[in-house]
Each structure stands twice: as structure tokens, then as C-alpha cells.
C-alpha positions in Angstrom: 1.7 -8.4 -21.2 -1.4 -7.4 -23.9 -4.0 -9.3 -21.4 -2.6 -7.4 -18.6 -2.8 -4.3 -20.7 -5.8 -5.0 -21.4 -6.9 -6.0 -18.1 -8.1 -9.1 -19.2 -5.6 -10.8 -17.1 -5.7 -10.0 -12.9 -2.5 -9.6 -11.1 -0.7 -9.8 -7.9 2.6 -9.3 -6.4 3.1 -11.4 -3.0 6.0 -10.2 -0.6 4.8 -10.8 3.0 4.8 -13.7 4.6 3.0 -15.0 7.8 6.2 -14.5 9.9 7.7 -11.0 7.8 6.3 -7.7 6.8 9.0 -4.9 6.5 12.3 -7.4 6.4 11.7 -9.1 3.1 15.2 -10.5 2.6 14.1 -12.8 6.4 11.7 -14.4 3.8 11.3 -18.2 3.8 9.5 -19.0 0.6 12.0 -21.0 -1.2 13.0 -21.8 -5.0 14.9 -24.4 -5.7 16.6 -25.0 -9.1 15.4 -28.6 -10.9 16.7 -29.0 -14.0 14.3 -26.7 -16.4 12.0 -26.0 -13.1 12.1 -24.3 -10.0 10.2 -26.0 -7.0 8.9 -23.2 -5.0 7.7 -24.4 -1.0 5.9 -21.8 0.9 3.0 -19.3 2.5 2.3 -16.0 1.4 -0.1 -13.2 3.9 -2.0 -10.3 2.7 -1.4 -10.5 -0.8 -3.8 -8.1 -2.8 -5.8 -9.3 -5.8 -4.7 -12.8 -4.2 -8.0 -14.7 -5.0 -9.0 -13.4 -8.5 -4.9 -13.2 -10.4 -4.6 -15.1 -13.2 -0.5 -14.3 -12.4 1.2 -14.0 -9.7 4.6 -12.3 -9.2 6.1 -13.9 -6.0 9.0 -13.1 -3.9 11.0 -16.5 -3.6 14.7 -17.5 -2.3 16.9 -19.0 -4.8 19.4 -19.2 -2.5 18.3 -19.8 1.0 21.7 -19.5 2.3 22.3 -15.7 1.4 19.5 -12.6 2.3 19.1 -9.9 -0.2 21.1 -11.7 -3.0 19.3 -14.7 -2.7 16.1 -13.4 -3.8 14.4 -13.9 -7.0 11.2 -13.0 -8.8 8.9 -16.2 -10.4 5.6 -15.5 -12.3 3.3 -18.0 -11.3 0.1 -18.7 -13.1 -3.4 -19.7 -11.9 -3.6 -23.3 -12.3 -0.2 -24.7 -11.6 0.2 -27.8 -9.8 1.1 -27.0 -5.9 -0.2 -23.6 -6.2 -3.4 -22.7 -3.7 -5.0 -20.0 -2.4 -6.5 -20.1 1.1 -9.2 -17.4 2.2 -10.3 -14.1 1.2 -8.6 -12.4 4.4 -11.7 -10.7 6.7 -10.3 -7.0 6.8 -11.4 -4.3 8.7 -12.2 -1.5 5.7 -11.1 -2.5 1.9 -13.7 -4.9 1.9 -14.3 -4.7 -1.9 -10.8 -5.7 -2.5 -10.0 -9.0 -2.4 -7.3 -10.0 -0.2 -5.6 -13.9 0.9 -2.9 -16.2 1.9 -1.4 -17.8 -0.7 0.6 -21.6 -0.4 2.8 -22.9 -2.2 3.8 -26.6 -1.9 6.4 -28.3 -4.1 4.9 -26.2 -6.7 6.8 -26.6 -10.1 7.3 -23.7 -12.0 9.4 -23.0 -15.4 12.4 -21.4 -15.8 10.9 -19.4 -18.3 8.9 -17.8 -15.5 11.7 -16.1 -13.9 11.1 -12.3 -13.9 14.5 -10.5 -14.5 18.0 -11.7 -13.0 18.3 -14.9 -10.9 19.1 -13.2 -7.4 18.2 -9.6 -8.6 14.6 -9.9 -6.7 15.2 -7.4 -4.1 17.0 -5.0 -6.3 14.1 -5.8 -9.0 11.3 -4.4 -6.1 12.9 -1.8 -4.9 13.4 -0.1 -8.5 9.6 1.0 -8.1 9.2 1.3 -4.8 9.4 4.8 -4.8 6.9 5.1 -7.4 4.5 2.9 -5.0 4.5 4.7 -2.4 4.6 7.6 -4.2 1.2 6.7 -5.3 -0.4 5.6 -2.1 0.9 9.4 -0.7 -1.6 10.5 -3.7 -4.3 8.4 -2.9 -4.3 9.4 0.4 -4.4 13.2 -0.1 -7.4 12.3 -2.6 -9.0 11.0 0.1 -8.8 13.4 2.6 -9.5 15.9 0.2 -12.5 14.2 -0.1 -13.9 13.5 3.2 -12.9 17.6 3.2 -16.0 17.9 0.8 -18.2 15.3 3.0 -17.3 17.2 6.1 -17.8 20.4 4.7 -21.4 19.6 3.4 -22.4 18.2 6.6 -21.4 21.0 8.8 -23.2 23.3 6.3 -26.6 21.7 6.7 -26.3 19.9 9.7 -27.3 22.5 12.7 -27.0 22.7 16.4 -28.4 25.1 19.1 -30.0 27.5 15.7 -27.0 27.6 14.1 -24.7 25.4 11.4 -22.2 23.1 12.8 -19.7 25.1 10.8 -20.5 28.6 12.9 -18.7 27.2 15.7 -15.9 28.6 16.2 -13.9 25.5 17.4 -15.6 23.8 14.1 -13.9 26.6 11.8 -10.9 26.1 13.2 -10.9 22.3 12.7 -12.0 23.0 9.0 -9.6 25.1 8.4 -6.6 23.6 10.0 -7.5 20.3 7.7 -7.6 22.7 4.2 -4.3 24.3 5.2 -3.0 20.6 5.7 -4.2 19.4 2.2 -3.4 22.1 0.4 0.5 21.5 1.9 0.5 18.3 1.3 -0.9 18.6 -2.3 2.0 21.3 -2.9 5.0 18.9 -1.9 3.1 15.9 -4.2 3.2 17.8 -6.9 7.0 18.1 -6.5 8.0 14.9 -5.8 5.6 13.7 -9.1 7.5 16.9 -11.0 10.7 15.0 -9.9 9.6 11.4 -10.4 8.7 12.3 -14.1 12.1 13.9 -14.2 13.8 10.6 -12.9 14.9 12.5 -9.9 12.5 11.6 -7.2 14.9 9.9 -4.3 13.8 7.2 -2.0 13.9 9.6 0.9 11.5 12.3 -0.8 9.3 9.3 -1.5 9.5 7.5 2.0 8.6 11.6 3.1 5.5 11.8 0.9 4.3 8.3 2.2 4.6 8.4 5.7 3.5 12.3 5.7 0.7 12.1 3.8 -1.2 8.7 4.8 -0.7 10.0 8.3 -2.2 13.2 7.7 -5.1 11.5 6.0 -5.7 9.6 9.3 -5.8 12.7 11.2 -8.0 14.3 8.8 -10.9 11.4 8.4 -10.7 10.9 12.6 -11.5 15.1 12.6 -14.1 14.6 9.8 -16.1 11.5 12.1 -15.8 13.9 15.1 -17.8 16.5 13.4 -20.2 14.5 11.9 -21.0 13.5 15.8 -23.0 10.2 15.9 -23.7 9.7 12.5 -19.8 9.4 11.6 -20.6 6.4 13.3 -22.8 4.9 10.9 -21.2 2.9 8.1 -24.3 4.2 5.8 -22.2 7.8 6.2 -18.9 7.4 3.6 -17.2 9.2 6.3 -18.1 5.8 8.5 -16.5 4.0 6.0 -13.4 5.8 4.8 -12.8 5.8 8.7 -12.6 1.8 8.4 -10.5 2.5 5.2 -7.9 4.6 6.4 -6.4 2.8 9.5 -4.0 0.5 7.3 -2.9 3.5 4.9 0.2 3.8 7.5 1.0 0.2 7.2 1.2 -0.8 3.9 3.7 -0.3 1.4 6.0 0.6 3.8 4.6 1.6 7.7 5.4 5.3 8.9 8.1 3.6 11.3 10.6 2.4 8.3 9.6 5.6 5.9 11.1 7.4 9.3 13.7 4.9 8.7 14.7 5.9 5.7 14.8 9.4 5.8 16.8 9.2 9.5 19.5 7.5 8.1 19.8 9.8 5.2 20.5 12.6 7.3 23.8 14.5 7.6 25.2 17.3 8.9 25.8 20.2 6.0 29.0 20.7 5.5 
């Protein structure tokens, strides 16, 4: 814990696998119990921070035979026999953060490496869900506040037919459709981060800020590239890049179709 305080130590948490995204407890990494070790068999996909962690948390089946009680949580460390990592995944935006496929083959791990309760693994990850994706909902309103302030600059200078981009009436409206939208979205985060300090922020409220908000910074950057015209095009424009950035904020932690999920079966009739 004081090297990862520190952040002298990298590391990662790995969930999916090649064959599962959303349905975790379908997983097929297994741990099975030998004597003081585990022996953990298995392929991990799109694990973040998977080629430079020193530890790794991973998502394993103790018990094959059940689904969500059969999970478990083992910290695995860089080094350990059976443990290898496979390539820096080729992504389409993100490309300064490092993501792979991990394997894991008759990899013995200790005991002592078991994070939390034997079976507990799903209940351990969802405790903090709501926090996680309360935190990409953040990001993503930071970032299309921000390609708000690109956009905005551009239209400024940038003119057409003697006039600034921003004149045009149909470019106004744009602009100011997208404020109105951030400023929204920026209200109901800093409710649901009142309520998460308060320990009240429900899985719903999160699944809401998540699915809401990374969608609405899609929409957003995609308006921003259309009024920077051709040069929204050209990855030496930040608007060019977010644009490459923001196509998996709807995917993960949680795509826009389960967050719907969620909150749908939530829903009741007031009585």
C-alpha cells in the first residue's frame, strides 16, 4: 500500500476477458485452491496499466461451478511464474495509455494474495463501482467543457465569407446548445459527488451520471470537429484527437446500454 501511495508501484485491475465484457460472473479465469496456493489458468482483454503494473488485481473463479459467489479477487505480482503479458493493445485514441491482454497459465499464486473474502469478488467490485463511474461521468464533462474552450477560440478567429465562424447564426446556436448542456450536466455532478461524500450516492444516480454524461461528451466533441470544418480533421488540432478519445467513453466502465439497465429496472410506479 505505501509504494502504491506513493506511486512507486503501477497497478491494474483485470475483469474482461476475450469472450466477456458486461457479464463478469460468465468469467472463465479460474483459481483453484492448492494447499497454501492458488493456481490461477486464464486470459485477460483490455486491461489498463496492463504492461507497466508491478500488481495486478485479477478477477478469478474459485469456484467454477457457481457465478457471482464463485468469484474471488487475487493480487498478482509482476514476476510470478505463469504470469505473461501479451501486447500493448493498438487502440483507436488513448494511445498514451498503455493497454494488453494478460495470460495466465498454471500461475501459482499465495494465499496470502487473496484480496478480501474467498467468493466475495463480485460483491468486492461492485462496492466502488459507483464511485468509478462516477468519476468517468467527471472526466467526461471536463472534457467537453474543454473542447467548449477549443471550439470557442476557433470560431472566434477562424472567419468565413468576412465574418467569424461564431456570427453564424446556426454556429451560435450550436455553441450555445453545447454550454446549456455542460452547464446541466456539471449541476447534476455536483449532486451526485454532494451525495457520494455523504454515502448516499445510489447505483442508479451513478449508472445516470455515466451513461448521461459520456454520451453528451460524444455529442459535444462530434459538434466541436464540425465547426472546426477540415481542420477538426487533423490530429495536429486537440479537437482531432479528443475525437479519437471519446468514442470508447460509452463503453467502458459500464456501456450506456447496461447504465440504461440499471436505472430501467429500478423504476416503479409511485405509489
Amino acid at each position: 500500500m505505501p509504494g502504491i501511495c506513493s506511486g512507486e508501484l503501477i497497478t491494474a485491475i483485470a475483469m474482461t476477458e476475450p469472450a466477456i465484457g458486461s457479464d463478469l460472473a460468465s468469467m472463465a479465469t479460474s483459481a483453484i485452491r492448492d494447499g497454501d496456493h492458488y493456481v490461477v489458468n486464464g486470459a485477460k482483454t483490455f486491461i489498463t496499466n496492463g504492461i507497466n503494473a508491478d500488481l495486478v488485481i485479477v478477477a478469478v473463479k474459485t469456484d467454477p461451478s457457481e457465478r457471482h459467489k464463485g468469484m474471488s479477487l487475487l493480487v498478482i505480482e509482476r514476476g510470478t511464474e505463469g504470469f505473461e503479458r501479451g501486447r500493448n493493445l493498438n487502440k483507436v485514441g488513448l494511445h498514451s495509455q498503455d493497454t494488453a491482454e494478460l495470460f495466465f497459465n498454471d500461475c501459482r499464486v499465495p494465499v496470502t494474495n487473496l484480496l478480501g473474502t474467498e467468493g466475495m469478488g463480485f460483491i468486492h467490485l461492485v462496492e466502488n463501482l459507483a464511485q468509478e463511474r462516477l468519476s468517468i461521468a467527471a472526466g467526461a464533462v471536463a472534457a467537453a467543457r474543454q473542447a467548449l474552450r477549443w471550439t470557442l477560440e476557433y470560431t472566434h478567429e477562424r472567419t468565413a465569407f468576412g465574418q467569424p465562424i461564431a456570427a453564424f447564426q446556426n454556429s451560435r446556436f450550436v455553441l450555445a446548445e453545447m454550454a446549456t448542456e455542460i452547464e446541466i450536466a456539471e449541476v447534476f455532478l455536483d449532486r451526485c459527488v454532494e451525495a457520494l461524500c455523504a454515502v448516499e450516492l445510489t447505483v442508479e444516480e451513478a449508472a445516470m451520471a455515466k451513461w448521461w454524461c459520456t454520451e453528451l461528451q460524444k455529442r459535444v466533441v462530434d459538434h466541436c470537429v464540425q465547426l472546426h470544418g477540415g481542420y477538426g480533421f487533423m490530429l495536429e488540432y486537440p479537437i482531432a484527437r479528443a475525437y479519437c478519445d471519446v468514442r470508447i467513453q460509452t463503453i467502458y466502465g459500464g456501456t450506456t446500454e447496461i447504465m440504461k439497465e440499471i436505472i430501467g429496472r429500478s423504476l416503479r410506479p409511485e405509489s
